[in-house]
VOLO-681281 format. One record per residue (C-alpha): residue in one letter; x, y, z. Coordinates in pm, whole numbers, plus 50000, padded with zeros to 5 digits. Layout:
<atom "A" <X Y Z>>;
...
***
This chain:
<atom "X" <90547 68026 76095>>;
<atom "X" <90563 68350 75862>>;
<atom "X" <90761 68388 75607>>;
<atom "X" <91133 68425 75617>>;
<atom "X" <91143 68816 75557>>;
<atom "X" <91422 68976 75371>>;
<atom "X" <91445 69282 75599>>;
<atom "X" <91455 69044 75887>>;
<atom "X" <91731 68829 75725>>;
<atom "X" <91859 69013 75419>>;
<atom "X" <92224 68849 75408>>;
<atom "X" <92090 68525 75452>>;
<atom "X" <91790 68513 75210>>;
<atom "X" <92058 68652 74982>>;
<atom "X" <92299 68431 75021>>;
<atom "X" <92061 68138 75016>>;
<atom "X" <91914 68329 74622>>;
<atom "X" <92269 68300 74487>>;
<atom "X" <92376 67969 74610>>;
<atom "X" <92077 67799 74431>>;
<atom "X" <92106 67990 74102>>;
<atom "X" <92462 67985 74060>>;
<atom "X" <92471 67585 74172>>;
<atom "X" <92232 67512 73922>>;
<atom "X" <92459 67732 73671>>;
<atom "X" <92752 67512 73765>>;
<atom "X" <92620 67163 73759>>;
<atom "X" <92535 67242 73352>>;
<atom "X" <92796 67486 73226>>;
<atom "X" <93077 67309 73196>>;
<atom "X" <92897 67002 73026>>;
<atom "X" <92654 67158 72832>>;
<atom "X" <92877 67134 72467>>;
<atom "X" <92900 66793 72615>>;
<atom "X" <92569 66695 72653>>;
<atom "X" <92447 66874 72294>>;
<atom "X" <92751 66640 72126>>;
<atom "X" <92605 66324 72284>>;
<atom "X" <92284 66427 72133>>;
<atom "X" <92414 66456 71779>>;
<atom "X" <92512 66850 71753>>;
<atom "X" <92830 66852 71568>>;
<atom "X" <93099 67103 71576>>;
<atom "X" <92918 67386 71347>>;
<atom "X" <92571 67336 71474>>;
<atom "X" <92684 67353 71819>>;
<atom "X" <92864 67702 71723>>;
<atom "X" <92530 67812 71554>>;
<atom "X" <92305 67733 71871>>;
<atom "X" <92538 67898 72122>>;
<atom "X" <92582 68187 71921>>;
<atom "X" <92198 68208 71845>>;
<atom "X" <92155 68139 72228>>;
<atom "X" <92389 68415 72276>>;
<atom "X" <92207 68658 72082>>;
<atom "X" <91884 68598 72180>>;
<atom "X" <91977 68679 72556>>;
<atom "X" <92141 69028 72432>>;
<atom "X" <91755 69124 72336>>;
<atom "X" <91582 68945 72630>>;
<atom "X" <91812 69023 72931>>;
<atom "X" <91745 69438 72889>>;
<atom "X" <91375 69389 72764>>;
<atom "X" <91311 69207 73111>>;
<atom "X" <91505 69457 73313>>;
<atom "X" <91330 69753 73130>>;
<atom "X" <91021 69621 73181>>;
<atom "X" <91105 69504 73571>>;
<atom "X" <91228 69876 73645>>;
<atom "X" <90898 69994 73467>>;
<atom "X" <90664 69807 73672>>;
<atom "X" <90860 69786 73953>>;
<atom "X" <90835 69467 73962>>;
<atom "X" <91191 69318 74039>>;
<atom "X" <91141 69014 74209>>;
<atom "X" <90832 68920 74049>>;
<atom "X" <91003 68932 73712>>;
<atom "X" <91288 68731 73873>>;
<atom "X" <91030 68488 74000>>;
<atom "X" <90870 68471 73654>>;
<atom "X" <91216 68392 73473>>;
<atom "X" <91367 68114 73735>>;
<atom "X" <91035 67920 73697>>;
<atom "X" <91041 67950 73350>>;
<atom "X" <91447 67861 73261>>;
<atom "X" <91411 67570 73475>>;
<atom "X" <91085 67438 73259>>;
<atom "X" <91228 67517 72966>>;
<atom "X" <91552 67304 73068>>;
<atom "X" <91314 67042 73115>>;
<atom "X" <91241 67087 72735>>;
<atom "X" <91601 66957 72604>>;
<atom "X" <91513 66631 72709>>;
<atom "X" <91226 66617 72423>>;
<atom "X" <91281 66408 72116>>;
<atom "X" <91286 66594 71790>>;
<atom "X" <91702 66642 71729>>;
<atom "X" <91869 66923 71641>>;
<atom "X" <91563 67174 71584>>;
<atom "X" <91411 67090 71881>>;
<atom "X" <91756 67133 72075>>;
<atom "X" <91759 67453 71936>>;
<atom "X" <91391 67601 72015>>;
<atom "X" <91455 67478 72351>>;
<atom "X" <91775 67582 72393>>;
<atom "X" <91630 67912 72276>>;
<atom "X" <91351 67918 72467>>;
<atom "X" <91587 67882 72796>>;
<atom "X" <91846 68131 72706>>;
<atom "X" <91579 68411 72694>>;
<atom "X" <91432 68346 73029>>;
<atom "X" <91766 68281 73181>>;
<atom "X" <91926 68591 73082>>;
<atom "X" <91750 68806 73291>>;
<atom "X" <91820 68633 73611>>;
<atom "X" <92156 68720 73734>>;
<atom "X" <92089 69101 73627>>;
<atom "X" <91773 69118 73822>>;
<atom "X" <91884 68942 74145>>;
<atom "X" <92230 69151 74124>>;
<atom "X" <92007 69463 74121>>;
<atom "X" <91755 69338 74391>>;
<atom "X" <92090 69233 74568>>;
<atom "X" <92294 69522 74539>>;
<atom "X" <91990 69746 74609>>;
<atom "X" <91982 69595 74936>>;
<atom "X" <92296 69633 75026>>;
<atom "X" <92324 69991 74962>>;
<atom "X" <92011 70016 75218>>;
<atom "X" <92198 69806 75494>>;
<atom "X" <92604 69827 75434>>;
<atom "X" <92633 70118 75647>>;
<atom "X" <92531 69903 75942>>;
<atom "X" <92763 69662 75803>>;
<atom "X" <92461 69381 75805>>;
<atom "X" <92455 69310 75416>>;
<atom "X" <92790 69327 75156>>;
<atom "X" <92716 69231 74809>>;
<atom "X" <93029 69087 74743>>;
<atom "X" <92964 68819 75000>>;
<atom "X" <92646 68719 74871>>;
<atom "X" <92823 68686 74473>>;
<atom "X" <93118 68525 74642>>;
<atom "X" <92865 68248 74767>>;
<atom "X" <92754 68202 74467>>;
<atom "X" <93081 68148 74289>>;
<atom "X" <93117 67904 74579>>;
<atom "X" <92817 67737 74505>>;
<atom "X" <92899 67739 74119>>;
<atom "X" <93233 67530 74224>>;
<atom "X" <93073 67304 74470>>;
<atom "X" <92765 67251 74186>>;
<atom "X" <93059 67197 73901>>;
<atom "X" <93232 66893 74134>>;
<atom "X" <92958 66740 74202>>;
<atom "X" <92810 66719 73862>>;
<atom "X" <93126 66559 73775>>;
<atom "X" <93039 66280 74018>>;
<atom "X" <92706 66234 73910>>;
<atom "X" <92783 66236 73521>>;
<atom "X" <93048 65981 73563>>;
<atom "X" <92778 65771 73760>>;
<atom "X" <92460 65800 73634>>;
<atom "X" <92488 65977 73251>>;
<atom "X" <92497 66357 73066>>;
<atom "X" <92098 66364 73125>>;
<atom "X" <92151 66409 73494>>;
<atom "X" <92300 66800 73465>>;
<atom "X" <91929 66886 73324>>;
<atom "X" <91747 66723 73627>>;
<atom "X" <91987 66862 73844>>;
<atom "X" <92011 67223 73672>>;
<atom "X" <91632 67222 73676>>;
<atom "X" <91571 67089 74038>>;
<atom "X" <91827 67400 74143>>;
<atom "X" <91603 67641 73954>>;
<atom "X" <91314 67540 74110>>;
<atom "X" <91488 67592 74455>>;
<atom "X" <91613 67950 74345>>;
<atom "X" <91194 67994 74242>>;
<atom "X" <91081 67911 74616>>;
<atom "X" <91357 68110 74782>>;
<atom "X" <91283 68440 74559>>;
<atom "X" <90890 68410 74585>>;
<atom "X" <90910 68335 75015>>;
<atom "X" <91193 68478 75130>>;
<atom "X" <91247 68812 74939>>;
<atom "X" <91064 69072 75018>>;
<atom "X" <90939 69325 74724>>;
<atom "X" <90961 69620 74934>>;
<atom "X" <91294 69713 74744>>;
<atom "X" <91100 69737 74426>>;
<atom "X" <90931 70012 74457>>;
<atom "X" <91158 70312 74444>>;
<atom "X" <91258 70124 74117>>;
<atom "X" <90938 70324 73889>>;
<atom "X" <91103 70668 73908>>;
<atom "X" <91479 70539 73823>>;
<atom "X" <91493 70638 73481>>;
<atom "X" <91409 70927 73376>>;
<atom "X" <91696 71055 73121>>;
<atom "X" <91702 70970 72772>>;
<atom "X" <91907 70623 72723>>;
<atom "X" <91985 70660 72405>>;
<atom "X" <92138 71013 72464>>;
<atom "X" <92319 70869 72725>>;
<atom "X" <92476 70624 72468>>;
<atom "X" <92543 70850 72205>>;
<atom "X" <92725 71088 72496>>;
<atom "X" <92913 70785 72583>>;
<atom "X" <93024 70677 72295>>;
<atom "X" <93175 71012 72168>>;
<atom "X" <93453 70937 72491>>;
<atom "X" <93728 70804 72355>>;
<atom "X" <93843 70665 72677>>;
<atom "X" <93531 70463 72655>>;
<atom "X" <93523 70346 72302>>;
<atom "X" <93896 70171 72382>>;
<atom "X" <93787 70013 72690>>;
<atom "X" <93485 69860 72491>>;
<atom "X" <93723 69731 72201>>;
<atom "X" <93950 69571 72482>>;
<atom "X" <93706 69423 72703>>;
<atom "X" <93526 69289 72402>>;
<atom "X" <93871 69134 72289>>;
<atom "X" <93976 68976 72574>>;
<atom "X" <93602 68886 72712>>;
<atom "X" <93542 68727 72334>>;
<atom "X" <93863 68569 72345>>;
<atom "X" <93707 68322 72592>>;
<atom "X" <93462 68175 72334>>;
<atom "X" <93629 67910 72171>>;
<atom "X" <93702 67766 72547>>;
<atom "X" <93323 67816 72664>>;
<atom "X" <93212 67625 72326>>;
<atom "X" <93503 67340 72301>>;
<atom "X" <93716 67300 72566>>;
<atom "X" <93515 67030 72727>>;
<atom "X" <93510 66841 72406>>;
<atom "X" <93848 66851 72356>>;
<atom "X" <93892 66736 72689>>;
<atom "X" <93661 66464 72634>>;
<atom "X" <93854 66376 72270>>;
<atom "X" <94166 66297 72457>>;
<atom "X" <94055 66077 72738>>;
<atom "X" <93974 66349 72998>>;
<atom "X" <93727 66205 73222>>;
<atom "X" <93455 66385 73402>>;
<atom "X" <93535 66373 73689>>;
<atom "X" <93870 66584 73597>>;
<atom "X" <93669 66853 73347>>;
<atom "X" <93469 66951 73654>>;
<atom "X" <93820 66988 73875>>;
<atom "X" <93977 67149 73565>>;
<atom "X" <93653 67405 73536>>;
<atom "X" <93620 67477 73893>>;
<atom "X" <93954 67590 73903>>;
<atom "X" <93915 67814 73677>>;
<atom "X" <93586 67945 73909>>;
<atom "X" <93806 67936 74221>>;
<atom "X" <94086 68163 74054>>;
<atom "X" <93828 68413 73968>>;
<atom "X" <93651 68430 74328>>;
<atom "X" <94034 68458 74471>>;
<atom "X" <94100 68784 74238>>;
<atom "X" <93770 68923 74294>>;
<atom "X" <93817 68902 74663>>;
<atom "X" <94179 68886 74759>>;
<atom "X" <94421 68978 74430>>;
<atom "X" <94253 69227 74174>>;
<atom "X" <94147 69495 74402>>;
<atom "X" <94536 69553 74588>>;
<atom "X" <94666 69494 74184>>;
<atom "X" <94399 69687 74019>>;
<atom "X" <94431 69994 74265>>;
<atom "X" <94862 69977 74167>>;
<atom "X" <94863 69873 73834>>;
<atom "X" <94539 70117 73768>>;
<atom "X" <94292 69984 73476>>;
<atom "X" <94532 69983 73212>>;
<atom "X" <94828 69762 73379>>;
<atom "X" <94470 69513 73475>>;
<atom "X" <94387 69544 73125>>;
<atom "X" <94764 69435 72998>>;
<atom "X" <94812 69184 73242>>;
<atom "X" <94488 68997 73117>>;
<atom "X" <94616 69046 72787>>;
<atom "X" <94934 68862 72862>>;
<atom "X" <94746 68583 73055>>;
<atom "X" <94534 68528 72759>>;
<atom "X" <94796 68458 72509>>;
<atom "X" <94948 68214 72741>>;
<atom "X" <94631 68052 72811>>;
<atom "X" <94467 67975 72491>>;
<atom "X" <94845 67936 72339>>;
<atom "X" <94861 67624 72608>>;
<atom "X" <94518 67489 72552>>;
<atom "X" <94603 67543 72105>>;
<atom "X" <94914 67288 72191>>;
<atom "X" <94828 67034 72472>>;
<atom "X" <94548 66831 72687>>;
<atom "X" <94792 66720 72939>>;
<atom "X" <94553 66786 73265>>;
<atom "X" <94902 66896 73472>>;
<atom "X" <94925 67191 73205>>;
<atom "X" <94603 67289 73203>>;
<atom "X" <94558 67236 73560>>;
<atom "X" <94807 67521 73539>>;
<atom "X" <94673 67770 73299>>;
<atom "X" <94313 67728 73445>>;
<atom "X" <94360 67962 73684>>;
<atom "X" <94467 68207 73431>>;
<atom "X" <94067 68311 73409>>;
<atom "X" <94091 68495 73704>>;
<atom "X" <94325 68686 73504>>;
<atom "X" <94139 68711 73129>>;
<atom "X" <93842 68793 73343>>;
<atom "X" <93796 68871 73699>>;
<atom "X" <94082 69102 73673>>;
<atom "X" <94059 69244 73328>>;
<atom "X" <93623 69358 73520>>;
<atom "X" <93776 69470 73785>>;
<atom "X" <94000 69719 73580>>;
<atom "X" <93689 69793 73352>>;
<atom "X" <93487 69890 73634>>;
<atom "X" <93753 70125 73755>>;
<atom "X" <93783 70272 73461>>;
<atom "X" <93403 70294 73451>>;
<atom "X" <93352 70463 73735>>;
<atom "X" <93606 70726 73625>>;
<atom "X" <93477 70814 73332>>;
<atom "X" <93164 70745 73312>>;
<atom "X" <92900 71017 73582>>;
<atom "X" <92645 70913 73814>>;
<atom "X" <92443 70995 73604>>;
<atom "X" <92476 70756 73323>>;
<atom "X" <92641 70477 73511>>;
<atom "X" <92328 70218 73422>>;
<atom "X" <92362 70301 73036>>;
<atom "X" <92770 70287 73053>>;
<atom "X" <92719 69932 73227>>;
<atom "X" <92457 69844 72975>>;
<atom "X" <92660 69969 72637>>;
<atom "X" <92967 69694 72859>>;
<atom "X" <92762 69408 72877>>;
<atom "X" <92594 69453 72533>>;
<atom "X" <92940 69492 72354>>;
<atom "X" <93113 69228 72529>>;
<atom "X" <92772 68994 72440>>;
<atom "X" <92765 69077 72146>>;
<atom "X" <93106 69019 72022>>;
<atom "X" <93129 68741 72252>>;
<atom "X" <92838 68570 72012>>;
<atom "X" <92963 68626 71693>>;
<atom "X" <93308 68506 71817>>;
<atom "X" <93094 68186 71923>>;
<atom "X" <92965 68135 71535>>;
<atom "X" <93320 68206 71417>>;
<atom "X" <93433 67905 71720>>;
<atom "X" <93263 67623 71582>>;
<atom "X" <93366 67738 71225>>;
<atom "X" <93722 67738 71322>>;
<atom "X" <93694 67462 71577>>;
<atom "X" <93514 67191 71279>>;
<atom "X" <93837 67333 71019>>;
<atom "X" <94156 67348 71240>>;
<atom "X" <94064 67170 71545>>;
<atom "X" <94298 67270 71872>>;
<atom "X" <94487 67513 71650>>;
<atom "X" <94165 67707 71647>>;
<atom "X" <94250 67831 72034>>;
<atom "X" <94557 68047 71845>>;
<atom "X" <94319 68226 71696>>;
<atom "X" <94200 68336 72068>>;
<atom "X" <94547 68377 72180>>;
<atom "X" <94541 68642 71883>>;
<atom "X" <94279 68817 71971>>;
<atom "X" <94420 68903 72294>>;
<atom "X" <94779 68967 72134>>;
<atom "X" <94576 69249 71905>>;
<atom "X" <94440 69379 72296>>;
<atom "X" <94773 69410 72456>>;
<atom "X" <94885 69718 72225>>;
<atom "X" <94529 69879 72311>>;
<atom "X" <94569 69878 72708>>;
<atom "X" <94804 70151 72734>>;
<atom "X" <94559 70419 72624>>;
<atom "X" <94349 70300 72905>>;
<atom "X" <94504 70568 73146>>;
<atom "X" <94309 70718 73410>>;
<atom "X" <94506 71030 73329>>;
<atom "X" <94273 71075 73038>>;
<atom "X" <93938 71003 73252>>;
<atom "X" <93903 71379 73326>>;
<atom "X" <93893 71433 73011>>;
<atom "X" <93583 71174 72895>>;
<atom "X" <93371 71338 73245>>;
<atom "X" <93435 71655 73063>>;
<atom "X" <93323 71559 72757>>;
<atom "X" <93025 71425 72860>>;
<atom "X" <92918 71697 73071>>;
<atom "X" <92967 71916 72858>>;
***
């Protein structure tokens, strides 16, 4: 009878972690604009609340991990913030309209932020303890999860069509509350500890030396591009779909292949193409793809073409990380490589959420034509990549060390 102990069963407590969260992320993702629309959002509110939602997890998603690594605390932080997003998901079901869909919606976004950071560091923490007796890989507990996010996304298309837009709450909160159990019972908080003593240099030195690399300021300016470049789809695709007769049951298919392409790259294309192409070929490539994707979804709903350009995402994303992370791990030392990741994931965010506001803007004014203005914003990109050569990554280590 004991408890299920992470050092006893690391890959599979793990695996069993990401399956749950990134389930529950999949049965709501694709149908949350959905679901806000049914309750009355319209086109510029929606915009406002995702962008808001957005923002609000830039803040809360480093304030948890700092104060995690402070306390080293980890998993009981990630305990804390499952519980809580899956309560607060509860809290969209309230009466009240819009501003009550937006404190709740709020309310979630900040204790859901935190979550995938904290179990990837838990997780990848772990595996850096157990890889060398090739008992734990990280990238088969996030490939899981991506699994589970596909799986989650098809099956939520079932149960919509059946039973209503209401059921991806229950659903994404009765996941959440699975992710809770397996975090508090079968993770162990032994991995926490060394966490207290992590952090000792200056972050925002580390930013300012950053940011004086060149190398790095383009890579920022392209990732945020091309990652940004996805908001109009994240906000309105679904309700475009919806507009012109696409069913549920096919917006799940359509969205899960667009999950499926990027778990294929991650694992099986983008590292061989990264590796040849080198960050800057990645980085053009996803340019390319982008134009071609949001060009396709600016001009048609017909599900056989965007069956086909679906899979483009694990081009505009999984590839165009991969290349980033290359690039990253070039140029930015040892030393700094939490603040360089941190500076990524604010930037791309951050533009990410102001690209949101500018989505429902767009979307309310120009309808479809508004995904041109995405296919633009990876046309500006595709100029950029070139100076992303790792010839030059010498150069930014320099810089910084010096």
């Amino acid at each position: 009878m004991g408890r299920f102990r992470l050092d006893r069963h690391p890959l599979s407590s793990f695996v069993l972690l990401y399956v749950f969260m990134y389930a529950a992320f999949g049965v709501a993702s694709p149908f949350w604009p959905l679901f806000f629309e049914e309750r009355g959002v319209g086109p510029e509110q929606l915009g406002l609340l995702l962008a808001l939602g957005t923002a609000v997890r830039l803040v809360s998603g480093p304030l948890a991990g700092w104060m995690a690594d402070r306390l080293g605390a980890r998993r009981a932080v990630l305990v804390v913030c499952i519980a809580m997003s899956g309560t607060a998901a509860l809290g969209l079901l309230l009466p009240g309209g819009f501003p009550a869909l937006l404190l709740a919606s709020l309310c979630q976004a900040a204790v859901l932020a935190p979550v995938t950071t904290l179990a990837d560091a838990l997780a990848t923490r772990q595996g850096d303890a157990t890889a060398m007796a090739g008992r734990f890989e990280y990238g088969w507990v996030r490939g899981a999860g991506s699994a589970a996010f596909v799986v989650g996304t098809l099956i939520a298309g079932q149960v919509v069509s059946a039973v209503g837009l209401t059921s991806i709450i229950l659903l994404h909160a009765g996941l959440l509350a699975g992710a809770t159990l397996v975090a508090s019972l079968s993770i162990s908080a032994a991995v926490d500890h060394a966490a207290v003593t992590e952090h000792k240099a200056s972050p925002l030195k580390g930013l300012i030396a950053l940011l004086h690399v060149p190398l790095f300021r383009r890579l920022l300016l392209v990732a945020a591009l091309i990652l940004g470049s996805h908001a109009m789809h994240d906000a309105f695709a679904v309700i475009r779909w919806n507009a012109a007769g696409i069913g549920p049951v096919m917006v799940s298919f359509l969205w899960s292949l667009s999950v499926a392409a990027e778990v294929i790259v991650f694992f099986l294309i983008g590292p061989p193409l990264v590796a040849r192409a080198g960050p800057a070929g990645a980085a053009a490539i996803a340019a390319v793809a982008g134009v071609l994707r949001w060009s396709v979804m600016a001009l048609s709903t017909d599900p056989l073409a965007l069956a086909l350009v679906q899979p483009l995402h694990g081009l505009t994303f999984a590839l165009l990380h991969l290349g980033c992370m290359r690039l990253m791990i070039e140029i930015v030392p040892a030393r700094l490589a939490a603040t360089g990741q941190a500076i990524y994931a604010f930037v791309a965010a951050a533009v990410t959420a102001l690209l949101t506001l500018a989505a429902g803007a767009l979307y309310a004014r120009f309808g479809a034509a508004a995904f041109f203005a995405m296919a633009g914003l990876c046309a500006a990109a595709l100029p950029l990549t070139r100076g992303l050569r790792l010839r030059a990554a010498g150069q930014g280590q320099a810089a910084i060390s010096g």
